[in-house]
C-alpha positions in Angstrom: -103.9 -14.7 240.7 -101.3 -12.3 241.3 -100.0 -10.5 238.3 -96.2 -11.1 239.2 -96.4 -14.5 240.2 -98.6 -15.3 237.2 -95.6 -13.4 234.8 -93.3 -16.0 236.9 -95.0 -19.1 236.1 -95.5 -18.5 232.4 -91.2 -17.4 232.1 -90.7 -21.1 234.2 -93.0 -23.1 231.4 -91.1 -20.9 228.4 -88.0 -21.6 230.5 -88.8 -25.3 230.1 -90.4 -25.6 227.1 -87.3 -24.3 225.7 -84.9 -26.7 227.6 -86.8 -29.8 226.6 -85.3 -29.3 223.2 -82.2 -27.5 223.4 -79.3 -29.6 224.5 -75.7 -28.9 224.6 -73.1 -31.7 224.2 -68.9 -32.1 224.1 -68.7 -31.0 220.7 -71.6 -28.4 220.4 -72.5 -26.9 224.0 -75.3 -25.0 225.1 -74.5 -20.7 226.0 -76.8 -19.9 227.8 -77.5 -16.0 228.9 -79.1 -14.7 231.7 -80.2 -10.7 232.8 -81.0 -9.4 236.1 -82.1 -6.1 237.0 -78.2 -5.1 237.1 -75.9 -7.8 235.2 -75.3 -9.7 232.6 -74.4 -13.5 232.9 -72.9 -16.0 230.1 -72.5 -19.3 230.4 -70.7 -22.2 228.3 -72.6 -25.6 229.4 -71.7 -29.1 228.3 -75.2 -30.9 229.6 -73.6 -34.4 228.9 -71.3 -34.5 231.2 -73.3 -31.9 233.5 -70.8 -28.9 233.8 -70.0 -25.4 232.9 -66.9 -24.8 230.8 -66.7 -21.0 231.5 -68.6 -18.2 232.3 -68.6 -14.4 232.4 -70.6 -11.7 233.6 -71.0 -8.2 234.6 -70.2 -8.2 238.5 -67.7 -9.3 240.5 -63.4 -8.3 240.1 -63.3 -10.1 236.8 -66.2 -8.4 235.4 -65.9 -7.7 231.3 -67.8 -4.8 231.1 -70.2 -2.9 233.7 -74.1 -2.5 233.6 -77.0 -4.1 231.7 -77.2 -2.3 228.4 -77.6 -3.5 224.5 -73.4 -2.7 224.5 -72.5 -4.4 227.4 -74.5 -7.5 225.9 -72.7 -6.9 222.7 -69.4 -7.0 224.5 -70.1 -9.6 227.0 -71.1 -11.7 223.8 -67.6 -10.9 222.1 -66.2 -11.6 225.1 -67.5 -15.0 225.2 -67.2 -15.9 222.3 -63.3 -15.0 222.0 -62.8 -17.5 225.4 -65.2 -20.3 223.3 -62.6 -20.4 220.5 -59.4 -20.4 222.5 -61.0 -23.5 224.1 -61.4 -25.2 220.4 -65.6 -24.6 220.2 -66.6 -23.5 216.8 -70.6 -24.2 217.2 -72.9 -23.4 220.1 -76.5 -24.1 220.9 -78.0 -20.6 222.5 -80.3 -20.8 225.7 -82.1 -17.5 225.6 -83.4 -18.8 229.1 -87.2 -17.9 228.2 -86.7 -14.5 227.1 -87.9 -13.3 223.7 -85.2 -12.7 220.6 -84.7 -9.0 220.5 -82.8 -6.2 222.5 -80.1 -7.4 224.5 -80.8 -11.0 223.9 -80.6 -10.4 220.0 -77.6 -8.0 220.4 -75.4 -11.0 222.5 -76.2 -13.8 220.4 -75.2 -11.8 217.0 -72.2 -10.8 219.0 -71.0 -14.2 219.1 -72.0 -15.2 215.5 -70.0 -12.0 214.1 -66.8 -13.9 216.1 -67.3 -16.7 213.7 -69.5 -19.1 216.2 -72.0 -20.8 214.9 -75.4 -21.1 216.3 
């Protein structure tokens, strides 16, 4: 099998493994992040009623910060975090989206928690 597509397949099972337990609802939604090869994305998700509350990334006109780096997570994490308690949410589930807990993924999710968001 093919190197890449194998690397594919086993980030979809981790990808799903991961979502078969971790659930946002009204009161404690689910952030999930995301990292391409050039940007950051951030997303509030409330999976009981099936919708995103916000979102912010790294591209586009309303972009919080440009590039990919550990201090643009940092920042994008802040960032979302500051919008998460003007709407009211104190507590959040985090959706590292199959990726491991270190690097930018650490640095974004201890972003948010030194806000004052729980996770």
């Amino acid at each position: 099998m093919d190197k890449v597509l194998d690397l594919r397949r086993r980030l979809k099972a981790r990808k799903f493994r991961i979502r078969k337990k971790v659930r946002g609802v009204a009161e404690r939604p689910r952030v999930s992040v995301y990292f391409s090869n050039k940007n950051i994305f951030a997303q509030i998700i409330d999976d009981g009623s099936g919708r995103t509350l916000f979102s912010l990334s790294t591209l586009g006109k309303k972009a919080v910060a440009k590039g990919k780096n550990r201090e643009t997570a940092k920042q994008v994490g802040a960032d979302l975090a500051e919008k998460a308690k003007a709407a009211g949410i104190t507590s959040m589930v985090f959706d590292r989206n199959g990726r491991r807990y270190h690097g930018k993924v650490k640095d974004f999710a201890e972003a948010i928690r030194e806000k004052g968001i729980l996770m």
